[in-house]
N, C-alpha and C positions, 0 to 999 in steps of 0.2 A: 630558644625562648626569646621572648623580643624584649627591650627595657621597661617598656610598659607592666609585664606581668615580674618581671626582676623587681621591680619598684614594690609591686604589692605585696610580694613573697614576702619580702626584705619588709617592708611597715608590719606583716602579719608576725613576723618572728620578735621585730621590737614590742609590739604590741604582747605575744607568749611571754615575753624574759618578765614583765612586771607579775607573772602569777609565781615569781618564785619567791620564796623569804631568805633567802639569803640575802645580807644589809648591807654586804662590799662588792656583790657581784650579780650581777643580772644577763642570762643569756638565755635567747630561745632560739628554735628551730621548727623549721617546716620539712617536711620532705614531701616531693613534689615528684607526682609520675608525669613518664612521656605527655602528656593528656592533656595537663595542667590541671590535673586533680589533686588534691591536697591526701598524700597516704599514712602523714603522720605528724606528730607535734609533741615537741618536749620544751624542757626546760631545766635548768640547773636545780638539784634541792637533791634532797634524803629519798631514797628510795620506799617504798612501801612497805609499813612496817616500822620506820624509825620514826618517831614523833618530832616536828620541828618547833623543838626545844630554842628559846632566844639563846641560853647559857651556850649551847653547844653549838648552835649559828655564828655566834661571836666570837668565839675561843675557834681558831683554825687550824691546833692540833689535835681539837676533836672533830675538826668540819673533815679538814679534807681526806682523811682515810676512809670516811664515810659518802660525801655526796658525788652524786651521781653528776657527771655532763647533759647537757641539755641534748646533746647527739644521743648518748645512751637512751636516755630515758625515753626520745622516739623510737627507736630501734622496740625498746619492751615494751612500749604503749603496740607497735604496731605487732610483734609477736603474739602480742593478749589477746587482741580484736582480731589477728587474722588481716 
């Protein structure tokens, strides 16, 4: 992949990290076929199902047993969709 499209990957994943609520930590992700098709996208937060709660965003011995990586979370975005 040439740096041109590294570049855009890379702004497209900073660009995902802001849809997370998490207020210490912000990270996204792309995953990208041979192609340079875009096969999936995550980001750090609670998985589906848990409500993102500020109390428990804030408080990190209730965040991190619970929130997902922004790698996970594209892996089950892309599981979902196929």
């Amino acid at each position: 992949m040439s740096d041109k499209w590294d570049k855009r990957f890379l702004e497209l994943a900073k660009h995902i990290s802001l849809w997370s609520k998490d207020p210490s930590t912000k990270v996204g992700c792309v995953v990208v076929g041979e192609d340079r098709e875009i096969r999936s996208t995550g980001f750090n937060g609670f998985p589906r199902g848990i409500e993102d709660d500020n109390g428990r965003l804030s408080d990190r011995a209730q965040k991190y047993p619970l929130i997902c990586h922004a790698e996970e979370n594209a892996i089950m975005h892309a599981a979902r969709v196929g």
